[in-house]
C-alpha positions in Angstrom: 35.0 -23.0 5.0 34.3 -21.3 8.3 30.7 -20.7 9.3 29.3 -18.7 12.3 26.2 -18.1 13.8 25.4 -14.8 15.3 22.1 -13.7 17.6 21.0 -11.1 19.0 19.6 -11.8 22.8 17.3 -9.9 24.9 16.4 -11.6 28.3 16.7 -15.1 27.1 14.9 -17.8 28.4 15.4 -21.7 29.0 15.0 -22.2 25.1 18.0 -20.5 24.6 20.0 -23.7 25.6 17.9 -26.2 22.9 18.8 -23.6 20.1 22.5 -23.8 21.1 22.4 -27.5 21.3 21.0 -27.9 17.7 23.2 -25.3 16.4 25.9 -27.6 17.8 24.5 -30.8 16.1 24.3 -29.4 12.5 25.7 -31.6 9.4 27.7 -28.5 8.7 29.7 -27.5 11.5 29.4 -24.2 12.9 32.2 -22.4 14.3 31.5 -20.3 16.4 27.9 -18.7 18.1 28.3 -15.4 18.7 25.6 -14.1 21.5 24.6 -10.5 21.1 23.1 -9.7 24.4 21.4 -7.1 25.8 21.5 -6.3 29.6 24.3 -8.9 31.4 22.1 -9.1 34.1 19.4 -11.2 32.8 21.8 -13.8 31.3 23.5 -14.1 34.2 19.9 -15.0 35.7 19.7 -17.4 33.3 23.0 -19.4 33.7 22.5 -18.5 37.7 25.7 -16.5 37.6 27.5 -19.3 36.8 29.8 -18.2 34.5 32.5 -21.3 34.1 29.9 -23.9 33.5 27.8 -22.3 30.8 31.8 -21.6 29.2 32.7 -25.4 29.7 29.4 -26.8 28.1 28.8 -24.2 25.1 32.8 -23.8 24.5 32.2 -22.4 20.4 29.8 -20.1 21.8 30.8 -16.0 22.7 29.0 -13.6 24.8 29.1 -9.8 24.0 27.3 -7.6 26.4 25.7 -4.6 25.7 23.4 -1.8 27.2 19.5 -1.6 25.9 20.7 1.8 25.6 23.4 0.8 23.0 21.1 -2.0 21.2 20.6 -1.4 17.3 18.7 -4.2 15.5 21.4 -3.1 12.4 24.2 -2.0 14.2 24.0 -4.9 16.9 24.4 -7.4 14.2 27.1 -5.3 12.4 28.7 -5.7 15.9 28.4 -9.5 16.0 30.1 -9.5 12.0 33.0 -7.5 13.5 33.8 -10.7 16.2 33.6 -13.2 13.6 36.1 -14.4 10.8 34.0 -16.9 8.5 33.2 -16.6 5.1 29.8 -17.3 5.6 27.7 -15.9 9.1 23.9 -16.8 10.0 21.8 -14.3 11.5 19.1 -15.7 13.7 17.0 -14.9 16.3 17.0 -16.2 19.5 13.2 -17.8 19.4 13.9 -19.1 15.9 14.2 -23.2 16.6 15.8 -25.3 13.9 13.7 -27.9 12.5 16.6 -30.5 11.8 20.7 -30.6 11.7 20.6 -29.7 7.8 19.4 -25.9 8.5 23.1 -25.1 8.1 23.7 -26.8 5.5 20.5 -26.0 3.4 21.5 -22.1 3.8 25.2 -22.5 2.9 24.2 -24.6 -0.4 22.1 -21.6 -1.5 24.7 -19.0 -1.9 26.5 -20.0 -5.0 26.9 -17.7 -8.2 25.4 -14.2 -7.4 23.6 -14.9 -4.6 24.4 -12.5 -1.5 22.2 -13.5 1.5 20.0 -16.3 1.5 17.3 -16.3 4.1 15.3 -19.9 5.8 11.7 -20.7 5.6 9.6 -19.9 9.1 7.3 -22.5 10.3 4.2 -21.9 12.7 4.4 -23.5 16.2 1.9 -25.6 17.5 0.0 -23.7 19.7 -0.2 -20.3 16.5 -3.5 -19.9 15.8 -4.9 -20.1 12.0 -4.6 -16.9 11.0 -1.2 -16.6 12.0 -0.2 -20.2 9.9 -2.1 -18.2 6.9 0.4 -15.4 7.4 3.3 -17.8 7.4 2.3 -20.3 4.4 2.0 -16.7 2.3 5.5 -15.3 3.1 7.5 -18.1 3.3 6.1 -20.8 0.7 7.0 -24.2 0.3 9.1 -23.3 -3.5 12.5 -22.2 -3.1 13.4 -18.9 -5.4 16.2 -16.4 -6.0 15.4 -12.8 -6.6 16.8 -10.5 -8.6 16.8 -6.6 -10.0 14.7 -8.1 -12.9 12.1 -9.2 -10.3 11.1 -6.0 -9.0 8.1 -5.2 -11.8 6.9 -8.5 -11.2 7.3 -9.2 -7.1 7.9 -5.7 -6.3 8.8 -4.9 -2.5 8.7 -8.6 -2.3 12.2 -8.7 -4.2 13.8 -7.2 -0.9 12.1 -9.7 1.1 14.3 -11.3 3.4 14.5 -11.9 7.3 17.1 -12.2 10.2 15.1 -14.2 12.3 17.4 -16.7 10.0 19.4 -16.1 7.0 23.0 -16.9 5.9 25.5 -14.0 4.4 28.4 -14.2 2.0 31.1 -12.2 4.2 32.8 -11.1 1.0 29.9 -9.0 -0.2 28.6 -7.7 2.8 32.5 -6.2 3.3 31.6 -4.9 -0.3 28.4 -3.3 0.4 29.2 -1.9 3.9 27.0 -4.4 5.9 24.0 -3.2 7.9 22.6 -0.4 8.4 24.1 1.0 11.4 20.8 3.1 12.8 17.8 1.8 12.2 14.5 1.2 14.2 13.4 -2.3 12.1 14.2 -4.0 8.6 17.8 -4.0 8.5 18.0 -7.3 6.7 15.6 -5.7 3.6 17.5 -2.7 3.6 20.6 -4.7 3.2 18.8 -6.8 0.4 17.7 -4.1 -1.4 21.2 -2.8 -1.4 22.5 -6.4 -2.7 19.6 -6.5 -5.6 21.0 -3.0 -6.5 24.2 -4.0 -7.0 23.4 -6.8 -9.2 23.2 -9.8 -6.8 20.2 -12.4 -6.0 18.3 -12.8 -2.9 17.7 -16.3 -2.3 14.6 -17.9 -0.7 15.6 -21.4 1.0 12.5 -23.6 1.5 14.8 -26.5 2.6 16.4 -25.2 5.2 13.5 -24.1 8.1 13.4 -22.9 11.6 9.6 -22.7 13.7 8.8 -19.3 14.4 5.8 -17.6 15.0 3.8 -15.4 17.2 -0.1 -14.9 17.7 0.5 -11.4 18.3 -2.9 -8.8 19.4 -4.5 -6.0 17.8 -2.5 -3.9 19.4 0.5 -5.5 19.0 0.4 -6.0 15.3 -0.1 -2.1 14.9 3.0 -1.5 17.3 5.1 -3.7 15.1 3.8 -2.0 11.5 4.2 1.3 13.0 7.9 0.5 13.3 7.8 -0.7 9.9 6.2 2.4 8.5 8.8 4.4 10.2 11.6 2.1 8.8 10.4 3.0 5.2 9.6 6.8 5.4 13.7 6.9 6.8 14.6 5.0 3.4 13.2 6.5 0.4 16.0 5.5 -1.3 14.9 1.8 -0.7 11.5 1.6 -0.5 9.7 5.0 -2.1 9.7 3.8 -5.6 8.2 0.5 -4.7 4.6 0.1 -2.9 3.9 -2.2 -0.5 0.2 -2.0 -0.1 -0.5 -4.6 -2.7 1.2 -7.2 -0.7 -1.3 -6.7 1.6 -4.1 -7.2 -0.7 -2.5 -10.2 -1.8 -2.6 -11.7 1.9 -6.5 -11.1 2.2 -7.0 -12.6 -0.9 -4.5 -15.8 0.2 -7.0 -16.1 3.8 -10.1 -16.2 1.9 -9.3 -18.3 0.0 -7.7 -20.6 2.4 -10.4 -20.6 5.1 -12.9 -21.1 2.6 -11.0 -24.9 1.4 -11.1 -25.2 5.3 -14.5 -24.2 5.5 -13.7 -21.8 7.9 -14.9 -18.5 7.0 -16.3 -17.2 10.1 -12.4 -16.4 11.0 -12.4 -14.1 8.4 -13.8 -11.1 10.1 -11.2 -11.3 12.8 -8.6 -11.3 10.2 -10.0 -8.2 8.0 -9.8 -6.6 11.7 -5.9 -7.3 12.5 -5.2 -6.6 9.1 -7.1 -3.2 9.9 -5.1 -2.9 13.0 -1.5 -3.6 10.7 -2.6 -1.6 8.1 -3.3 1.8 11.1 0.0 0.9 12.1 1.6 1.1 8.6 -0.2 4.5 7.8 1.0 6.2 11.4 4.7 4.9 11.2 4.4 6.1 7.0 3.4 9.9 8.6 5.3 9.7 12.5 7.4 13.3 11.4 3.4 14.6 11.5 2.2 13.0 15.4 3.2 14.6 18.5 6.1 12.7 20.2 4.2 11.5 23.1 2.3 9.6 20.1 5.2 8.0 18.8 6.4 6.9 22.1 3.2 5.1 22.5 3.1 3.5 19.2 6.7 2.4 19.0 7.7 -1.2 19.5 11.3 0.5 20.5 11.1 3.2 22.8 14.9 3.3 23.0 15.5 3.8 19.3 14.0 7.7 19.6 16.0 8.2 22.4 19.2 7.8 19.9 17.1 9.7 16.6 
């Protein structure tokens, strides 16, 4: 069984290198990487134009260079499918650090009987602040699950949950369903998963296999990114009209109170019921963006580029 490993890059930095060299140390071999990256000039910065070396030392590891321009978080990673021949591909992201040499394997064991796509817990860093580990602990718990169509009354949007920053794909049903989205400004892997569900197969959630990844994002930052996500579900009805998402949200601020109040540390709460303010602006403008002036959405947007393609 061949297994590859495909990420999207964007001005990489020196981390790049220790993510290659644990993907290369993994109990299930992967083989091939397959490097998705934006602007050539910034990797060549980064391997100081030194082509032949960075070939020599990372031999199972391909480069594909593309504009910003050209850069699709869907069709980018339908790209990197396209220049691989395994039954099985990873998606990850390029600041997504594997805990240990079983990620790999944990992922691959988890697609067996219906199970199209099954997607790795996230771990905080060291240096994420509390609010952010809150965030993580709540979407990516320490139980395992697989979700399915009969799921959606019960989780709701949360049935579609499922993230590229690392998650492993059955090649055979992602030629069956047409594979990513081809134009999309965020949440290509949910759109795919609501796709899969539709069609009868499971979602699985790997709590074994886990990579650290986390940011301590800013207001402002947070509204940026849930702008883009508004926008991502007002473009696809089909996926995510019928299903709310606001509860999820509820959920959360229920999960932080509680949490900071076993830590005895309420007095972060008011900083969270302000980001959450902040995420939930940003949901409501991306939700309405065919209403706001285009100079609006230009400022909001996470991905300028994207409206230069719509």
């Amino acid at each position: 069984m061949k297994v590859d490993v495909i990420i999207p890059v964007y001005r990489p930095g020196m981390e790049l290198f220790s993510l290659l060299e644990r993907l290369e140390n993994q109990t299930v071999a992967v083989q091939n990487i397959i490097l998705m990256n934006t602007e050539e000039k910034y990797f060549k910065q980064l391997i100081c134009d030194d082509n032949t070396m960075f070939i020599e030392k990372y031999r199972n590891t391909k480069v594909w260079h593309l504009s910003k321009r050209e850069f699709d978080h869907g069709g980018t990673r339908h790209e990197g499918v396209k220049h691989s021949d395994a039954e099985i591909f990873i998606t990850m992201t390029q600041d997504a650090m594997p805990v240990d040499n079983t990620l790999v394997e944990r992922l691959v064991e988890s697609l067996t009987g219906n199970v199209a796509v099954a997607y790795a817990r996230q771990l905080p860093s060291k240096n994420s602040d509390e609010l952010e580990r809150i965030s993580r602990s709540f979407n990516y718990p320490k139980k395992s699950c697989v979700k399915t169509e009969a799921d959606l009354k019960k989780l709701g949007i949360k049935t579609f949950f499922c993230s590229n920053v690392c998650a492993a794909y059955r090649r055979d049903v992602y030629d069956e369903l047409g594979g990513f989205i081809r134009h999309t400004i965020f949440n290509e892997d949910m759109i795919y998963a609501a796709g899969a569900v539709k069609a009868g197969y499971g979602i699985a959630y790997c709590a074994g296999a886990r990579v650290v990844h986390s940011h301590n994002y800013t207001n402002l930052q947070q509204l940026r990114r849930n702008f883009d996500l508004g926008v991502s579900q007002a473009d696809h009805p089909e996926v995510f009209g019928g299903v709310a998402s606001e509860s999820e949200g509820k959920k959360l601020v229920k999960e932080a109170w509680r949490q900071l109040k076993a830590k005895r540390q309420l007095y972060r709460f008011p900083k969270f019921c302000v980001q959450c303010g902040f995420k939930y602006a940003g949901y409501l403008l991306g939700r309405h963006y065919r209403r706001l002036p285009r100079k609006w959405v230009l400022a909001l947007t996470c991905n300028r580029e994207y409206w230069k393609q719509a």
